[in-house]
C-alpha positions in Angstrom: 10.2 50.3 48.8 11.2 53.3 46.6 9.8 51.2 43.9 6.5 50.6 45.7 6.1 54.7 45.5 7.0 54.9 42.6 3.6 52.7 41.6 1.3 55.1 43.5 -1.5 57.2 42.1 0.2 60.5 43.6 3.5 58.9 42.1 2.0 58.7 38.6 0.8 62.3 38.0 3.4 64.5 37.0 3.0 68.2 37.0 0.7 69.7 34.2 3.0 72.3 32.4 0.5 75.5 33.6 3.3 76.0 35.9 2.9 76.2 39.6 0.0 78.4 41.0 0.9 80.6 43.6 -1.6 79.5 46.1 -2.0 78.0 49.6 -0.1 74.7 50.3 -3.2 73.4 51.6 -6.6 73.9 53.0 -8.9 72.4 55.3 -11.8 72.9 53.5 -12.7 73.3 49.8 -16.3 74.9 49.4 -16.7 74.9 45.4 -15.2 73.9 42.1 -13.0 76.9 41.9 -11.1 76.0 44.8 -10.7 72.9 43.6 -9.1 74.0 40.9 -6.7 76.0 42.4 -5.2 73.5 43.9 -5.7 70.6 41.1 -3.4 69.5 38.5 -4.4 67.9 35.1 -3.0 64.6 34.4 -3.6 62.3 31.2 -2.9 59.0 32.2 -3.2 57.5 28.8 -6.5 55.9 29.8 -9.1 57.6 28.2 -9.8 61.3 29.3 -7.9 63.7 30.9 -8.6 63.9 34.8 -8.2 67.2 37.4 -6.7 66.0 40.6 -5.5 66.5 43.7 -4.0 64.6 46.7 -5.2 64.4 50.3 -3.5 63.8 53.3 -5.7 63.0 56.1 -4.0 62.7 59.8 -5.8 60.3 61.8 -3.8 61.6 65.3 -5.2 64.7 64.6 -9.0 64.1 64.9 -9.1 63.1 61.3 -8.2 66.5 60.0 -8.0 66.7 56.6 -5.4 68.5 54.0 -6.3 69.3 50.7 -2.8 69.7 49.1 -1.7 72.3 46.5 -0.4 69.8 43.9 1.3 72.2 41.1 3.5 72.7 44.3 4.1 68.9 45.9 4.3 65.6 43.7 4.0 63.9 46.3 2.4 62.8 49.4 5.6 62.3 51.1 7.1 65.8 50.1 3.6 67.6 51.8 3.9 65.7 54.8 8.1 66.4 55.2 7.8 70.1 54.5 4.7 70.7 56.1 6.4 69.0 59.5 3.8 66.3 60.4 6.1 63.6 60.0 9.8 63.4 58.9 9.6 59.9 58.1 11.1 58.7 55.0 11.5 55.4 53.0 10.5 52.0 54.7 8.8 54.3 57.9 6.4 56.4 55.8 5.3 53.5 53.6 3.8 52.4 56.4 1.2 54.5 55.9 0.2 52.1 52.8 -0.5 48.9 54.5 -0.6 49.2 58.6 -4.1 49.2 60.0 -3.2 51.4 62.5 -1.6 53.8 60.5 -0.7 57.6 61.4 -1.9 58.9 57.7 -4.3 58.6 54.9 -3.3 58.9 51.7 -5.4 59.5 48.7 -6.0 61.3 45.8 -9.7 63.3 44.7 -10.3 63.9 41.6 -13.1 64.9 38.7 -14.1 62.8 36.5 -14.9 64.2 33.3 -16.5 61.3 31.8 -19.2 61.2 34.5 -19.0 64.6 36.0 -18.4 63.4 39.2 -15.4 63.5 42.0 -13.9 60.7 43.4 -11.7 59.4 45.9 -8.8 56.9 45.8 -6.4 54.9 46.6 -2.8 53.8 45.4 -3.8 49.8 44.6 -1.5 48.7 47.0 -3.1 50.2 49.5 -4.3 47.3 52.0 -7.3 49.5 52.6 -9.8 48.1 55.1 -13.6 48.9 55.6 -13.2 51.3 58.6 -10.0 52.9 57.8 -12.4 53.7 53.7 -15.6 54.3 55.8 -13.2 57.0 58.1 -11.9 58.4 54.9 -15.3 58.8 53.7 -16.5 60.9 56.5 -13.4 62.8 56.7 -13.7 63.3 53.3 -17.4 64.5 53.0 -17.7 66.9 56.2 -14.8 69.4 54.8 -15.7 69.0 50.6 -19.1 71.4 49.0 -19.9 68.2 46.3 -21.0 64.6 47.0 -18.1 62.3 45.9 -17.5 58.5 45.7 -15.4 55.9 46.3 -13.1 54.8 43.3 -11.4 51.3 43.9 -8.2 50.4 42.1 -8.0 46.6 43.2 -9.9 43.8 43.3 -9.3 44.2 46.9 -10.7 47.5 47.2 -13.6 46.2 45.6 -14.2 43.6 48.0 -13.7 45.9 51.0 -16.4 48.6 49.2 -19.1 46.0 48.6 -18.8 45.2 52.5 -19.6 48.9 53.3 -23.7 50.1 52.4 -22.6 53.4 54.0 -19.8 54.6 51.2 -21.1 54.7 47.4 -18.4 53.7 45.2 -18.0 54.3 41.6 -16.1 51.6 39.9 -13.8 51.6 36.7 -16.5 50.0 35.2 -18.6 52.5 35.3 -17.0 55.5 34.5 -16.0 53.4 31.3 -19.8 53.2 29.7 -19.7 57.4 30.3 -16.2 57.4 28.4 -16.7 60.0 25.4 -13.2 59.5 24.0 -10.3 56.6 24.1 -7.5 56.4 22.6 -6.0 53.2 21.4 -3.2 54.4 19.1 -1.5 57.5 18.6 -1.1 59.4 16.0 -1.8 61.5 12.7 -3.5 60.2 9.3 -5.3 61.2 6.4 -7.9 59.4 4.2 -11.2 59.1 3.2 -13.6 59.1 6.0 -16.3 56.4 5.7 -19.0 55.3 8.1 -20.0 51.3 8.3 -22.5 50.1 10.3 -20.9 46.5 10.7 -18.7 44.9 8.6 -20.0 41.7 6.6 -18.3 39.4 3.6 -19.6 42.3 1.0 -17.9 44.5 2.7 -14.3 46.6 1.0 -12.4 48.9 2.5 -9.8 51.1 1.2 -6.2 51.3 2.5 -7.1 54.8 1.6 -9.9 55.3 3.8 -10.3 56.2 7.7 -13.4 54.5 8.5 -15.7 55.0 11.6 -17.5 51.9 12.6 -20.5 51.2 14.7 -19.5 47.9 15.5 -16.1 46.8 16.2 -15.3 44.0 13.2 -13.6 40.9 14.4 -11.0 41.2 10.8 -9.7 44.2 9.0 -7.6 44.9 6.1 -4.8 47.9 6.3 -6.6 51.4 5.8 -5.4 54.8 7.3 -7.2 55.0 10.5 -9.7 53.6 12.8 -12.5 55.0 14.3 -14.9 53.0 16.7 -18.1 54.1 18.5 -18.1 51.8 21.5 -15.4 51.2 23.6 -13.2 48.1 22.9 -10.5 46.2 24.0 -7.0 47.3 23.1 -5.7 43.9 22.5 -8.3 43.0 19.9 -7.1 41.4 16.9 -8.0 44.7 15.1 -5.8 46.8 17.9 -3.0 44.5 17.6 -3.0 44.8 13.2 -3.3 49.0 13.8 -0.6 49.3 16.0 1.8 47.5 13.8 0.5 49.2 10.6 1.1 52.5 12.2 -2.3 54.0 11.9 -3.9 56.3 14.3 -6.8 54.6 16.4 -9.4 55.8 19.0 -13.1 55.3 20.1 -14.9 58.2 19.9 -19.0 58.1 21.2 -21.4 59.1 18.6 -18.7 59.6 15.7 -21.0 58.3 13.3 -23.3 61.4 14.1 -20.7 64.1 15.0 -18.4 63.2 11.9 -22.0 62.3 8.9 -21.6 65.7 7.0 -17.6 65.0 6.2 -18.4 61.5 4.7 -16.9 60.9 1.1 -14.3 64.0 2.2 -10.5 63.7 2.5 -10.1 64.3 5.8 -7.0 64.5 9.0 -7.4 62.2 12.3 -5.1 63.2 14.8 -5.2 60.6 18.0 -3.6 61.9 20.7 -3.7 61.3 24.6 -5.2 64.5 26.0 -7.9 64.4 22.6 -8.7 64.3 19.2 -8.8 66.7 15.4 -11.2 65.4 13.1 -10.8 67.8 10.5 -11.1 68.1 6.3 -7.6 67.8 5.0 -5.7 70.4 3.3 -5.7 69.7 -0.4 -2.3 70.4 -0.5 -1.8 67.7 2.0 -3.7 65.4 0.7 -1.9 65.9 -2.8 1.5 64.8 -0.8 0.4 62.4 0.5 -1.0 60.8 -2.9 2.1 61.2 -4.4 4.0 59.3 -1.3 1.0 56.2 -1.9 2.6 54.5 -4.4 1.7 50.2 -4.4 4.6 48.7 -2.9 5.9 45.7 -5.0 6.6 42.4 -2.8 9.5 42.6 -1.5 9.7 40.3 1.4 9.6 36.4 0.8 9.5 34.6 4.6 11.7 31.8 5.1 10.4 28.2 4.5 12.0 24.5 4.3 9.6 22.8 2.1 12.3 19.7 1.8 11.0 18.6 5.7 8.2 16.4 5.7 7.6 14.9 8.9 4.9 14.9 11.2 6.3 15.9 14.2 5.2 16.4 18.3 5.3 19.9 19.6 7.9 19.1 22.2 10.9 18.3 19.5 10.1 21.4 18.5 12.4 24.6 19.0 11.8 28.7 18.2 14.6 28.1 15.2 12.3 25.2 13.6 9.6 28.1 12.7 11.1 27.7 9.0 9.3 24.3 9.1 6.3 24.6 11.3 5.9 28.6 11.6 6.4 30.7 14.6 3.5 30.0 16.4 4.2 26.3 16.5 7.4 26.4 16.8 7.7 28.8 19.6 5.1 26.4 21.9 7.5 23.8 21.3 10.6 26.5 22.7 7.9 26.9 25.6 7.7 22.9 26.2 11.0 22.8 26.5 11.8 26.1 28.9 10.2 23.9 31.3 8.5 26.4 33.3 6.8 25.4 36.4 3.5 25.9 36.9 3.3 26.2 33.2 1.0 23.5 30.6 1.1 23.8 26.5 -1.7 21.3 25.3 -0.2 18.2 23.8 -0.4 18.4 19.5 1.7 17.6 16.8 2.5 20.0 13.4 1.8 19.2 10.0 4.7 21.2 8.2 4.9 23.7 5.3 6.1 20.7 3.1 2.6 19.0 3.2 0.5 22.2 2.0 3.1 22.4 -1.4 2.5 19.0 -2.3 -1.2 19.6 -1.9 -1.1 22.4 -4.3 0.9 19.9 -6.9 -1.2 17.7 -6.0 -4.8 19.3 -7.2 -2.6 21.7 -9.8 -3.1 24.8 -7.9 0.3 26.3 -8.1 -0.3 27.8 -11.3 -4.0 28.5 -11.1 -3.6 30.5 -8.1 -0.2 32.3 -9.4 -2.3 33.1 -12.6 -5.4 34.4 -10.5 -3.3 36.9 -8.5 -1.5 38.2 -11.4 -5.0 39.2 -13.3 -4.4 43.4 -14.2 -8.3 43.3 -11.9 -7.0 41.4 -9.4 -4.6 44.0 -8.4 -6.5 47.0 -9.3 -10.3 46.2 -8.3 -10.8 45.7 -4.4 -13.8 44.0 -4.8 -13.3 42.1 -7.7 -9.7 40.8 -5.7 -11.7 39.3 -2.8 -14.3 37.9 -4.8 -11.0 35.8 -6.3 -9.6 35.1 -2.9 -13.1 33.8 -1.9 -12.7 31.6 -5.3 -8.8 30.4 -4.5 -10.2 29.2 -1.2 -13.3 27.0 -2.8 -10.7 25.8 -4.7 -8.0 24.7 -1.7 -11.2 23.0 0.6 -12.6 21.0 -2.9 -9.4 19.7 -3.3 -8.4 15.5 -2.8 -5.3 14.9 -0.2 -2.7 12.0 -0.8 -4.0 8.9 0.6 -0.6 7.9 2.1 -0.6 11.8 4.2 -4.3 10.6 4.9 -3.4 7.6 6.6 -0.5 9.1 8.2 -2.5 12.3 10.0 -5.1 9.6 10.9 -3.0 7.4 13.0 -1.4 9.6 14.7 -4.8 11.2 16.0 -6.2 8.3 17.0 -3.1 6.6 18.6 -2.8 9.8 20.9 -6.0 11.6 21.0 -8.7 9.2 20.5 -12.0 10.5 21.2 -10.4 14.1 22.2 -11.5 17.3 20.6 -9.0 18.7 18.8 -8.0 22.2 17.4 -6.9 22.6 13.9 -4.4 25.9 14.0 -2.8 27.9 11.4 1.2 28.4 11.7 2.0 30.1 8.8 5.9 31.8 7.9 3.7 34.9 7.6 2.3 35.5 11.2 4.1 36.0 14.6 7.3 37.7 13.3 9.7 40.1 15.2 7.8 43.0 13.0 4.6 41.8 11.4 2.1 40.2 13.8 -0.6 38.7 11.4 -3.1 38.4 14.9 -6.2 36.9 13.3 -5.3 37.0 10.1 -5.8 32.9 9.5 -8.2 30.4 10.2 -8.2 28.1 13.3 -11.2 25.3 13.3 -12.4 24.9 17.1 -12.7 21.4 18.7 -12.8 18.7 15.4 -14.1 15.5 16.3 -13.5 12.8 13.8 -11.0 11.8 11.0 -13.0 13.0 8.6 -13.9 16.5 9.6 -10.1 16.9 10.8 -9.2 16.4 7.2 -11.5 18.8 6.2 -10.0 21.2 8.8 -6.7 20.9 7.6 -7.5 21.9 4.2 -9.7 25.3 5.9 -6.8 26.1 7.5 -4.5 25.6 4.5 -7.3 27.8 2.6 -6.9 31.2 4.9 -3.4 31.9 3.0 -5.9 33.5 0.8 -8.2 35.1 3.4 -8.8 38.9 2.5 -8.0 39.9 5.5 -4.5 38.1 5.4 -3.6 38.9 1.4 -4.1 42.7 2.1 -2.3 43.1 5.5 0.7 41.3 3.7 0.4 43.2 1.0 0.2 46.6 2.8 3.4 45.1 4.7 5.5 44.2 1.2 4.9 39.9 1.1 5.6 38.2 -1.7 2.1 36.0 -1.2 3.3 32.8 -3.7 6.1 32.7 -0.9 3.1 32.5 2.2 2.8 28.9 3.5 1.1 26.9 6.4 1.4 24.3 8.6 -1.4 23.2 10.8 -0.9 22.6 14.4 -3.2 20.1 15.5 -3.8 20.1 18.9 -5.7 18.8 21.9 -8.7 21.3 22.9 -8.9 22.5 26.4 -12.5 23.4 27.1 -11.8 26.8 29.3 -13.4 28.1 32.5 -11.6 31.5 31.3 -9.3 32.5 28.7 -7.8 35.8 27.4 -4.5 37.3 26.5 -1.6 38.8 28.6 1.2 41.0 27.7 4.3 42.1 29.8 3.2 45.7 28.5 1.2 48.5 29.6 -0.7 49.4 25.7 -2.4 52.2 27.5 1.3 54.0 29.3 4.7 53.0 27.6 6.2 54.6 30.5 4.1 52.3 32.6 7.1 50.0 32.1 7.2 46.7 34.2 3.5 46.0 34.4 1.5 43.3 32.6 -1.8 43.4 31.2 -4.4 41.2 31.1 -7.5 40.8 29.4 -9.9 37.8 30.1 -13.7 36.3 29.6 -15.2 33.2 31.1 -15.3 30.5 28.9 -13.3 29.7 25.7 -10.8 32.9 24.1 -12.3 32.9 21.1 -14.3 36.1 22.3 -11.6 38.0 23.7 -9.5 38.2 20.6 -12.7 39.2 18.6 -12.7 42.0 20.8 -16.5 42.6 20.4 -17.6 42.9 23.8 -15.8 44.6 26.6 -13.1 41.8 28.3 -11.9 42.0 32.7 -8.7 44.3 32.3 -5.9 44.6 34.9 -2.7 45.9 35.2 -0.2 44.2 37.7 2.6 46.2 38.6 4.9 43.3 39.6 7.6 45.4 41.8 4.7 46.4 44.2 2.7 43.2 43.9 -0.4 45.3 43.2 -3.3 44.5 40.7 -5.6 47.5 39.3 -9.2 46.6 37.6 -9.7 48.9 34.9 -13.0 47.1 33.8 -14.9 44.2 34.5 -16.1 41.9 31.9 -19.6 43.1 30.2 -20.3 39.1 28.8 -23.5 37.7 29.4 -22.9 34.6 27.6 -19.6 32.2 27.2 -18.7 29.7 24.3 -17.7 26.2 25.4 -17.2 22.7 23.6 -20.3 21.2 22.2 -19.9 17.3 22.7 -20.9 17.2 18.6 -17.8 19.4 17.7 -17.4 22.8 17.4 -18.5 25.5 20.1 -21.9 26.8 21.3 -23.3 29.9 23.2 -25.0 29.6 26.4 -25.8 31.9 29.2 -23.9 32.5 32.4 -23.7 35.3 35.1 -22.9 38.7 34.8 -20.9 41.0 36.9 -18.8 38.4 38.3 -14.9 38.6 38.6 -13.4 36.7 35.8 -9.8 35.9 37.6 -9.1 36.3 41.1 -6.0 37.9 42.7 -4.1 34.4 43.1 -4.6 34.0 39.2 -3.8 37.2 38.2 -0.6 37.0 40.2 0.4 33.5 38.5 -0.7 34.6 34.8 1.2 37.5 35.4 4.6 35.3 36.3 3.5 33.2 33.9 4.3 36.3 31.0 7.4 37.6 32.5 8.5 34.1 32.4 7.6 33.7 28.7 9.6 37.6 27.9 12.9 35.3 29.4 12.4 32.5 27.4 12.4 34.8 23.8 15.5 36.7 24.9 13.5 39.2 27.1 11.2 40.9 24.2 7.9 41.4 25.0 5.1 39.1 24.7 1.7 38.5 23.7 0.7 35.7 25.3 -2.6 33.6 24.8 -3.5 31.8 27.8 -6.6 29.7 29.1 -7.8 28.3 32.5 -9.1 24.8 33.1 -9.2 22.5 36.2 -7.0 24.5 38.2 -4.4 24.6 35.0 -2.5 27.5 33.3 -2.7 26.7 29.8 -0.3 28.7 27.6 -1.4 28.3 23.7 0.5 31.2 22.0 2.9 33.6 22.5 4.2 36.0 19.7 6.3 39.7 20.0 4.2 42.3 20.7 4.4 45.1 18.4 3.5 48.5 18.8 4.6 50.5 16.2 4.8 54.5 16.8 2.6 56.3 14.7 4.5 58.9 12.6 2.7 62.5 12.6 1.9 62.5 9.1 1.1 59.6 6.5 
């Protein structure tokens, strides 16, 4: 049970290092903000703003009487209630007073929220808090405190139990996220050019040298030296993931684009750090340093690839080592096939291997061409003159004829095992989903293909996005030889999802957090949730205490689903609905600790989909978070 306190709100805040005011214990009463101050500690939980505190006992034997607790001088609610003598009770006894209904205590924590300028009231998301023991805590709460507060629920449970109450206004994590003036997504220290873009479009180049703030998340990036968004986004968007393994600081800060217009065009320093944020012209002497440290790495780093294989081959005799064939992704849904994991389903598909996309290029006498193109003295040196050429290289790949006999044999197979199915046309290239270079979003997957014809077509799109942008710049920030880069295409069976997202057995927002899983989800296909354009459901389940905690609600007024021509399509559904419920939470969250064993215990980022009462696991890769050094 230690480990259950150990998961609490009072558990989680640590002392501020002011030291320890020299005040009451407690009071009964607190009649204006100074008071509350004297007693409250500052904690930055690594989730967006730092947040004054305190924690409340309240003794239900005792009339409801209520004690405000000095916490500079007690951690926690056990230590108050063991020196002040209203209970010796210790381990197994005291927890008690977390999920009995007819408990002695009440135990909570108050607090100001900065974003909203509002106080609070909470509970640890364990808590198995009902209606009357909130609605007593309410009245307890607001007889003996000088400022109107609300109800703060940690759980999807508490949520439940606030929306049966008309008598207790709550303020949910939801909310206080759309008043959020600062989050921070990845810490750290850069310098570059700042730059301000409104949304980012095919014209658009950016820099490595350049920390740019954008108005509108983008859905792909190439490496630069830090990030800056306006709105708040997810921190498992494909952007998020690519910043944290380049190393670059990343944070959304509101109206950036206004606060930060007159330093446009200037070299300037972005320090991301929990408690806040510098956002400050560089020292030239700085900058001079660091110009001379920028020198173009050569490619270095050529991923392993058997180009001698050349069958077509099922994902279930498939295994993690065969990535040198089919590529990681592929290959580590076949390890997952054949972990199996109960209560676990990887959509049936077969993987076209590297072998296929070499003789292609022979084939249409690419190999050269392309080598040739990338080699150009421009090429290298003109940003936009380089992805004009990649656009080229691409046109190129998708005008070019396959072998007949390949043809024939892709063809068969589809319609001997998925006849009339939608499938999905993925890329699984040796330069994605490696132990230290992620490469999340970096290559093209075509979305439920109907017909021979059009898969065909897909195959050579997906063979094109070696030469994505996007993809040639992250590798080449990361020190890939490119002419070494190939694909396979996982062709797989579409699962039209009631609710998809991604899940990781890591908390992004507290490394020390260590246990929990995170889980990000949207109704409807995933497609949206790695985009990362509008706000996803977020939770963090602590699995030694069982407990979930919402730390917002999906923002999605619309959902992508099949359309019975091929492809996807938009329509409307409705808002302000839970995405996942407890029970599914609970199983996607096994579901990812179960995945960590499988890959010798390293952490995972895992994508996942719902459908007709099935888990659907359709990727799972490292997850890497690199730290950010101080300077760059």
């Amino acid at each position: 049970m230690r480990a259950v306190l150990s998961l609490t709100l009072c558990l989680a805040f640590a002392l501020s290092g002011a030291g320890q005011k020299q005040s009451a214990r407690w009071v009964e009463r607190i009649d204006s903000r100074s008071e509350f101050d004297q007693l409250s500690r500052t904690y930055y939980r690594g989730r967006f703003y730092a947040l004054p505190h305190l924690m409340f006992v309240i003794d239900r034997r005792d009339r409801g009487r209520v004690y405000y607790v000095n916490s500079n001088r007690f951690q926690f609610h056990r230590d108050f209630v063991n020196a002040a003598y209203l209970s010796l009770d210790r381990g197994r006894a005291f927890d008690e007073n977390y999920f009995k209904t007819d408990r002695r205590f009440l135990l909570g924590t108050l607090a100001f929220q900065t974003s909203a300028d509002k106080f609070t009231f909470e509970f640890w998301e364990g808590d198995r808090l009902t209606k009357e023991l909130l609605e007593e805590c309410f009245t307890s709460i607001k007889r003996t405190f000088y400022a109107p507060i609300f109800f703060k629920p940690n759980s999807l449970a508490q949520e439940e139990t606030a929306k049966e109450l008309n008598t207790v206004p709550a303020l949910t994590t939801s909310e206080l996220a759309r008043d959020q003036q600062y989050q921070p997504l990845n810490l750290g220290a850069g310098i570059g050019q700042l730059r301000v873009i409104d949304r980012v479009t095919e014209e658009t180049v950016i820099d490595r040298n350049q920390i740019v703030i954008f108005k509108e998340t983008p859905v792909h990036l190439t490496p630069l030296s830090g990030i800056i968004t306006t709105e708040m986004a997810s921190p498992l968007s494909h952007v998020n993931l690519l910043a944290k393994a380049w190393g670059i600081p990343v944070a959304t800060i509101k109206n950036a684009d206004k606060l930060f217009l007159g330093l446009e065009g200037k070299y300037v320093r972005l320090e991301v750090e929990e408690r806040g944020y510098k956002l400050e012209p560089a020292d030239p002497r700085e900058v001079a340093a660091r110009n001379r440290e920028w020198i173009k790495r050569a490619d270095t780093i050529t991923p392993p690839a058997d180009l001698v294989f050349n069958r077509l081959t099922d994902l279930k005799y498939q295994r993690a080592r065969d990535a040198r064939r089919f590529g990681a992704k592929s290959a580590n849904l076949g390890e997952i096939i054949n972990a199996r994991l109960a209560g676990i389903v990887v959509p049936d598909g077969f993987t076209v291997p590297f072998y296929f996309y070499q003789q292609f290029m022979r084939l249409n006498d690419l190999e050269e061409k392309i080598s040739t193109a990338v080699e150009e003295d421009r090429f290298v040196h003109d940003p936009k003159y380089r992805k004009e050429r990649l656009a080229e290289i691409r046109q190129w790949i998708e005008q070019g004829r396959h072998d007949e006999e390949f043809r024939r044999a892709v063809l068969e197979k589809v319609h001997r095992r998925f006849a009339g199915k939608g499938l999905f046309a993925r890329s699984s290239t040796n330069a994605e989903d490696l132990a230290n270079f992620s490469g999340a979003g970096l290559y093209t997957t075509v979305p439920n293909v109907r017909g021979g014809d059009h898969l065909m077509e897909a195959i050579k799109k997906v063979w094109a996005s070696v030469w994505n942008y996007e993809a040639y710049e992250a590798r080449e920030s990361f020190g890939m030889n490119h002419l070494g880069v190939y694909p396979a295409v996982l062709v797989q069976e579409g699962i039209d999802a009631e609710s998809a997202g991604v899940a990781i057995t890591a908390d992004p927002f507290d490394p020390m957090n260590r246990g929990a899983v995170y889980i990000n989800a949207k109704r409807g296909l995933g497609i949206k949730v790695v985009e990362g354009r509008r706000v996803a459901e977020q939770v963090i389940y602590n699995p030694r205490s069982n407990a979930i905690r919402v730390l917002t609600r999906s923002d999605e007024d619309t959902k992508l689903v099949f359309d019975e021509r091929g492809g996807v399509k938009e329509v409307k559904i409705e808002e302000r609905r839970a995405v996942l419920t407890d029970a599914m939470i609970r199983r996607l969250a096994r579901a990812a600790i179960a995945l960590k064993r499988v890959f010798a215990g390293r952490d995972q980022d895992t994508e996942w989909l719902y459908a007709r009462g099935l888990l659907h696991i359709v990727q799972s890769r490292p997850f890497i978070e690199q730290t950010v050094s101080s300077r760059r």
